[in-house]
C-alpha positions in Angstrom: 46.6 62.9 -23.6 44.6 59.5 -24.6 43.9 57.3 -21.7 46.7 55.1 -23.0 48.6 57.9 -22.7 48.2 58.3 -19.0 48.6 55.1 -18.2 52.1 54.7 -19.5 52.9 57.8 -17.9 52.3 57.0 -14.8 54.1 53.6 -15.3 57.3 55.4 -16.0 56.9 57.4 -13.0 55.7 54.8 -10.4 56.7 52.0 -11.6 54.8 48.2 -11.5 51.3 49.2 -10.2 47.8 47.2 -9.8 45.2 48.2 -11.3 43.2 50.3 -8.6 46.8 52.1 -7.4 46.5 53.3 -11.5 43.4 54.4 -11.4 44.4 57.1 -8.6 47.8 57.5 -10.0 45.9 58.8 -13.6 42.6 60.3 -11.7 40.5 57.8 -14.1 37.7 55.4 -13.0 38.7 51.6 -12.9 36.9 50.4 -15.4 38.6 52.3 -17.7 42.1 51.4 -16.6 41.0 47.3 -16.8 39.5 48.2 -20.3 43.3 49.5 -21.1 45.1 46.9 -19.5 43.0 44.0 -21.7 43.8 45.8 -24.7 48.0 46.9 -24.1 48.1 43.2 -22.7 46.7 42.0 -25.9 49.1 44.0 -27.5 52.4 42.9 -25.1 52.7 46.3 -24.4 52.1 45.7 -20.6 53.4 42.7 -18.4 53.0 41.5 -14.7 56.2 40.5 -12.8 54.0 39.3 -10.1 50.3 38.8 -9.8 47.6 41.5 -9.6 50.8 44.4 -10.7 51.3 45.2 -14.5 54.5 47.2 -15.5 54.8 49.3 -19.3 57.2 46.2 -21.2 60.4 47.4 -22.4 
């Protein structure tokens, strides 16, 4: 599984999560998850219902 991957996974399972609360959801290191958040944000894959959380949009 890709990184990306993960992430949405773990969105589907938890639901809206920040970004630290992802990185032990997935078991990868923070950076990584903000480097994936930028880029699925960029992308509107991502969105935040309230501030600091970010949720897969559907």
């Amino acid at each position: 599984m890709t990184n990306r991957e993960l992430i949405i996974d773990a969105f589907k399972k938890k639901g809206a999560m920040k970004a630290g609360e992802l990185a032990e959801a997935t078991g990868l290191d923070k950076k990584i998850i903000d480097k994936e958040l930028n880029s699925m944000k960029k992308e509107n894959l991502i969105v935040s219902p309230k501030r600091c959380y970010w949720i897969v949009n559907e």
